[in-house]
VEXKOL-544622 format. One record per residue (C-alpha): residue number from 1; chain; x, y, z. Coordinates in Angstrom, 1 decimal, m for minus. Layout:
<pts>
  resi  chain       X       Y       Z
   NUM      A       X       Y       Z
...
</pts>
This chain:
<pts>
  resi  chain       X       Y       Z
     1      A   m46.3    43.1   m50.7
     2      A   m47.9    42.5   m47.1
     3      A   m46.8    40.5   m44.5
     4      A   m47.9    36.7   m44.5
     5      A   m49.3    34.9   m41.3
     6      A   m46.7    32.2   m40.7
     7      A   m47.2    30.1   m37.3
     8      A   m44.8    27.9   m35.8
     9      A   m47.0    25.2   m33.7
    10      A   m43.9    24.9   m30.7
    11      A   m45.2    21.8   m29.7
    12      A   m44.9    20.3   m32.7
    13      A   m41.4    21.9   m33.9
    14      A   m38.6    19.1   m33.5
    15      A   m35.9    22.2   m33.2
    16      A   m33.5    20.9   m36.0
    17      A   m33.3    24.1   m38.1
    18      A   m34.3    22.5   m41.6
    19      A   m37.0    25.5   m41.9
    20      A   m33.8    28.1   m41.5
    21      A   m31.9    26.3   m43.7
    22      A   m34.3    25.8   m46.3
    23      A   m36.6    28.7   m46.4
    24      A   m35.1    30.8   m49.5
    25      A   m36.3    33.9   m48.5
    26      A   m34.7    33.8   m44.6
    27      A   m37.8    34.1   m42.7
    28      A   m36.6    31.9   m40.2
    29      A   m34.5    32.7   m37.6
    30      A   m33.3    30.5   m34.7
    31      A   m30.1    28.4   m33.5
    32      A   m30.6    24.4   m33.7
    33      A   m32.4    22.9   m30.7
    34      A   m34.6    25.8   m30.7
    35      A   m38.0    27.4   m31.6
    36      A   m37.3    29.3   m34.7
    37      A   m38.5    33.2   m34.9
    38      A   m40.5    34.1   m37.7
    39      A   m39.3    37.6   m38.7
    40      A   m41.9    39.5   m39.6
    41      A   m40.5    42.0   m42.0
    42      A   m39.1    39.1   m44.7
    43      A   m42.4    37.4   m44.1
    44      A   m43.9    40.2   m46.7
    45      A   m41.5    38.7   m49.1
    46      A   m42.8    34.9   m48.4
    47      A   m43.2    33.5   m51.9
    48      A   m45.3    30.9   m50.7
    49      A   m43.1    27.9   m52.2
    50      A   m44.8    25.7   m49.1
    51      A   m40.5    24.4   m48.9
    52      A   m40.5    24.8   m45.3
    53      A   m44.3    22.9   m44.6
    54      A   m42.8    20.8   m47.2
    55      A   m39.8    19.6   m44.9
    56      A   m40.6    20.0   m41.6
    57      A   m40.6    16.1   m40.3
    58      A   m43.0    17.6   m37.4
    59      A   m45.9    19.2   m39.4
    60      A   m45.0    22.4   m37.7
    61      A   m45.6    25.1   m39.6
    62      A   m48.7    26.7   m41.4
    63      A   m48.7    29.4   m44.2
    64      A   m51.3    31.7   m44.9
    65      A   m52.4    30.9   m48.3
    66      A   m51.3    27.3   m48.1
    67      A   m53.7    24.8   m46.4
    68      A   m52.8    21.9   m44.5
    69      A   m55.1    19.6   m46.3
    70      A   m53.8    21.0   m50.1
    71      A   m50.2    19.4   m49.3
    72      A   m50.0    16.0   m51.1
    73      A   m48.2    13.0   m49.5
    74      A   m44.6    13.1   m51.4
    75      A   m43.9    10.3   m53.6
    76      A   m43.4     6.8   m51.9
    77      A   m41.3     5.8   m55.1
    78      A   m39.6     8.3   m57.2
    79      A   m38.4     6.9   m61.2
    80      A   m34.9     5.5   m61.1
    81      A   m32.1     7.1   m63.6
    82      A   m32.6     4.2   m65.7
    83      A   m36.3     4.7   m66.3
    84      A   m36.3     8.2   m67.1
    85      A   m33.6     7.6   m69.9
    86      A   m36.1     5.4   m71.2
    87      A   m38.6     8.1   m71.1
    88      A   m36.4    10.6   m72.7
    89      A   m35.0     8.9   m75.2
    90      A   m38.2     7.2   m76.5
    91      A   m39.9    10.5   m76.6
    92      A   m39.7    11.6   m80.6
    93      A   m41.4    14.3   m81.9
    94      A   m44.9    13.2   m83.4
    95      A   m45.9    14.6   m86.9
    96      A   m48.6    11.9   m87.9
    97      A   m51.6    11.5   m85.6
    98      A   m54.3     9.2   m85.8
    99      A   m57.8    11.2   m86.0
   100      A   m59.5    10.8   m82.7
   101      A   m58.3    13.4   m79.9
   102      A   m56.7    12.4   m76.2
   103      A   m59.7    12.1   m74.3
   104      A   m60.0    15.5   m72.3
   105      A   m59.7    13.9   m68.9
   106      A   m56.4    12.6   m70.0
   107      A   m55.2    15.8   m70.9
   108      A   m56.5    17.6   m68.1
   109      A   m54.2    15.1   m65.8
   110      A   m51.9    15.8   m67.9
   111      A   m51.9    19.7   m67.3
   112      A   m52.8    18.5   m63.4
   113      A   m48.7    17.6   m63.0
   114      A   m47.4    20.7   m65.0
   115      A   m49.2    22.9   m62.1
   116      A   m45.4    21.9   m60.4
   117      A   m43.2    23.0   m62.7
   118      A   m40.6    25.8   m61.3
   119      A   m41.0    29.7   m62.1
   120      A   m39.4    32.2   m61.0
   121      A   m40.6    33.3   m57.6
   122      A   m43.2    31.0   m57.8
   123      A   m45.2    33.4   m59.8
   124      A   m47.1    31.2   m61.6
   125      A   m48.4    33.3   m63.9
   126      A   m48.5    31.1   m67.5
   127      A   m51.8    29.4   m68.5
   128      A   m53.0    26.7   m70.8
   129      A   m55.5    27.0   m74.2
   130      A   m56.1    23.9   m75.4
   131      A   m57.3    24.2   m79.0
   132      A   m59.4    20.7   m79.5
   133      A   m60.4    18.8   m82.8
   134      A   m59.0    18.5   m85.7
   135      A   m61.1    21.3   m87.4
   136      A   m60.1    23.9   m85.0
   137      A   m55.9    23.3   m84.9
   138      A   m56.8    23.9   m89.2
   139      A   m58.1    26.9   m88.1
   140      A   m55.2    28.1   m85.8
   141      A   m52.9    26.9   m88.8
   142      A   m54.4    28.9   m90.9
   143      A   m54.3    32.0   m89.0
   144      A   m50.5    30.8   m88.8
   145      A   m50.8    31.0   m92.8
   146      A   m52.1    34.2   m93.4
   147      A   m49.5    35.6   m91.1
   148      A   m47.0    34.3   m93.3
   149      A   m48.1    35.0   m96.4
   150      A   m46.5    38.6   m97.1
   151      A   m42.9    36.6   m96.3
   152      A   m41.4    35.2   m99.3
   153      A   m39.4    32.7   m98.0
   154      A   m42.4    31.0   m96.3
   155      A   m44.1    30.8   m99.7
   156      A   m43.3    27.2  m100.2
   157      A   m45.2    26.5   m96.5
   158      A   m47.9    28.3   m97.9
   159      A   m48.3    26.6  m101.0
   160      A   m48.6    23.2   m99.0
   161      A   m51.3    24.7   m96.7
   162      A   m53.5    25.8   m99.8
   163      A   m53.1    22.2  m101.3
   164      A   m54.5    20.8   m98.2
   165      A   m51.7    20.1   m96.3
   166      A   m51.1    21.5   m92.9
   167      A   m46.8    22.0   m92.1
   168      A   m48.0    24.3   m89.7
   169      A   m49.6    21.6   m86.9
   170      A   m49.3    18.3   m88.7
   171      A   m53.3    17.9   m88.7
   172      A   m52.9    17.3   m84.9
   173      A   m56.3    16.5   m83.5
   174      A   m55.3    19.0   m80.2
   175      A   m53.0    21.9   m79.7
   176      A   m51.8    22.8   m76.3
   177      A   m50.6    26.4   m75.9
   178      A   m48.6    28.4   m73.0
   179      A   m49.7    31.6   m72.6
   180      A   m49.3    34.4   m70.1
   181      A   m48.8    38.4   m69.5
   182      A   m47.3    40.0   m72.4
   183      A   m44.4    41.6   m70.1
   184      A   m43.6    38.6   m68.1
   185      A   m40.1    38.6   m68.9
   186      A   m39.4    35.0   m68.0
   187      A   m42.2    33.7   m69.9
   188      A   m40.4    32.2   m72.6
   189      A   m38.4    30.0   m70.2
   190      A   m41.1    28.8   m67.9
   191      A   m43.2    27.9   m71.4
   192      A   m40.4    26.1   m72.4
   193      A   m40.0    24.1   m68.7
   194      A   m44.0    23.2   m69.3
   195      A   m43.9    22.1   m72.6
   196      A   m40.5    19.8   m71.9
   197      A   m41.8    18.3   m68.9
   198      A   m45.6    18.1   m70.8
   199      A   m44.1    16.2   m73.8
   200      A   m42.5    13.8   m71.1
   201      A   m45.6    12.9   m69.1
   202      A   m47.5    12.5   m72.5
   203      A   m45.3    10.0   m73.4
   204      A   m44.9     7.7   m70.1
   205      A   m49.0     8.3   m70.6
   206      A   m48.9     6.7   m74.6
   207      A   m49.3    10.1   m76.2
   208      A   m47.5    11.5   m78.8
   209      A   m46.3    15.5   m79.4
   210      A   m44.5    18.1   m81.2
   211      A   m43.6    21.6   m80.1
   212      A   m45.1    24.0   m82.6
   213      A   m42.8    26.2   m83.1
   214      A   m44.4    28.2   m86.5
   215      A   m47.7    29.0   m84.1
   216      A   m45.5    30.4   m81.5
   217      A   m43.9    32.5   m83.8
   218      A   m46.9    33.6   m85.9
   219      A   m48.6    34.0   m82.4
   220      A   m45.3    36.7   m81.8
   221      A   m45.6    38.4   m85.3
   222      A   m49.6    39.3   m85.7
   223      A   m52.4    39.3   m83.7
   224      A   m54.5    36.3   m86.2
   225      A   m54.0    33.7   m83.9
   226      A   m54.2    35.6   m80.4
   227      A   m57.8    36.4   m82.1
   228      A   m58.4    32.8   m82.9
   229      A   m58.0    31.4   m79.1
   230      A   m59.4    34.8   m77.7
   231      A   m55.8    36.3   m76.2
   232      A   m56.4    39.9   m74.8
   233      A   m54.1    42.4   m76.1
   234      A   m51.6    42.7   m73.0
   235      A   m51.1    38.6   m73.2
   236      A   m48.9    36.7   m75.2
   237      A   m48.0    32.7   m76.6
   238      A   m44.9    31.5   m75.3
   239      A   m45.3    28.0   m76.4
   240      A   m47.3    25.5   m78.4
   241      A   m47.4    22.1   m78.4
   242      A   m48.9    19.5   m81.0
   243      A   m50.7    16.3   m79.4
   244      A   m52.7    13.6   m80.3
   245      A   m52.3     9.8   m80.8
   246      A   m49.2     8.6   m82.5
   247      A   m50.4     7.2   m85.8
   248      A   m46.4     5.2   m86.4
   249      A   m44.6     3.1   m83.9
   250      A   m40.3     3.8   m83.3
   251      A   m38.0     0.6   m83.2
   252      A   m34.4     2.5   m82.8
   253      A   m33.1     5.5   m81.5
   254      A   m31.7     8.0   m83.8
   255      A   m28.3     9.5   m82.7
   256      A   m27.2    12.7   m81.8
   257      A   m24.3    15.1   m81.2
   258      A   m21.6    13.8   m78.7
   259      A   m21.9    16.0   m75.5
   260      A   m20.4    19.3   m75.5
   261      A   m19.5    20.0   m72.1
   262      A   m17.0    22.5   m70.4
   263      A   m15.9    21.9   m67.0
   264      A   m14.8    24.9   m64.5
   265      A   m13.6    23.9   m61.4
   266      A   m11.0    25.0   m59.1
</pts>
């Protein structure tokens, strides 16, 4: 790692120590009522977050890597308690789609918000495939098929798929999937974080989706679909996700397990 140019404009700096406090790598230094220090030996380690740009009140700080003008203004509003519930507990997982496809721009706004989701470091290393039409997700199911066809006990999956049925990706007109380098040991979780959060914005948006969890773990077992959506050999799936336009309205909320909870505290 090299060092990263970090400038604190003094003129600017309001000398209240949020950029200490908040910087989760320590690369400020400084009392309150003062000019912070950068130290320039845990500035190689800078993950480039943008935290302390982020919350400085005075606009005081610039990071190499992070321009000014690529900071968007934070949210005037943010969704109450009560409105996410809503959003969470209307979102169902959608196995009948109509036919036609979210229209790409849609989906692309979509994929615009999940460019914020946490990882690690801020690594950022995962990456969408969107697989689009109707015709192609057969395709990807069917490479999910021929994977499982030496297993017996997904026999009775494959006898649906060669009557024309697809258990696989519920003739989805659009599959979404996370992928990402084969070694990236916290792939898995980040996948997951994208696909939760995706599934959430598709539905405040009208859209309806369903993880697709037999791709994923063809996608784990044999290279057929890697091949299919053009994967080199040291990437990986962590995640899939059906999506298309619900074809059934919900009226009620199913129920589910009480909460299971455990509380350790002094």
């Amino acid at each position: 790692m090299t060092a990263q140019t970090i400038i604190i404009d003094a003129a600017k700096c309001r000398r209240d120590g949020i950029c200490v406090n908040i910087c989760p790598v320590g690369i400020f230094q400084g009392a309150l009522s003062q000019v912070p220090v950068v130290d320039a030996g845990l500035s190689a380690a800078c993950i480039k977050c943008g935290h302390c740009a982020a919350a400085c009140p005075g606009n005081a700080i610039t990071v190499e890597g992070l321009a000014a003008d690529d900071y968007q203004a934070y949210p005037a509003r943010i969704a109450s308690l009560q409105e996410l519930g809503s959003l969470v507990l209307s979102r169902r997982s959608i196995r009948e789609f109509k036919d036609e496809p979210v229209p790409l721009e849609q989906v692309k706004e979509l994929l615009e918000l999940m460019r914020f989701c946490p990882t690690a470091k801020n690594t950022q290393l995962l990456r969408w495939v969107l697989v689009n039409g109707k015709d192609k997700v057969r395709e990807i199911s069917a490479a999910v098929i021929d994977t499982f066809r030496p297993i017996e006990k997904m026999a009775p999956m494959v006898q649906a798929f060669d009557s024309g049925l697809d258990p696989v990706n519920r003739k989805a007109p659009q599959l979404l999937l996370v992928c990402g380098p084969a070694r990236y040991d916290w792939g898995s979780l980040y996948a997951a974080i994208y696909i939760a959060n995706f599934e959430l914005a598709a539905k405040a948006a009208g859209f309806g989706t369903c993880w697709a969890g037999f791709t994923t773990r063809a996608a784990s077992q044999a290279t057929l679909v890697n091949e299919k959506i053009g994967l080199g050999s040291e990437e990986k799936v962590f995640a899939a996700v059906m999506l298309g336009q619900p074809k059934f309205a919900y009226h009620r909320v199913p129920p589910r397990k009480p909460l299971n909870l455990k509380v350790i505290a002094n």
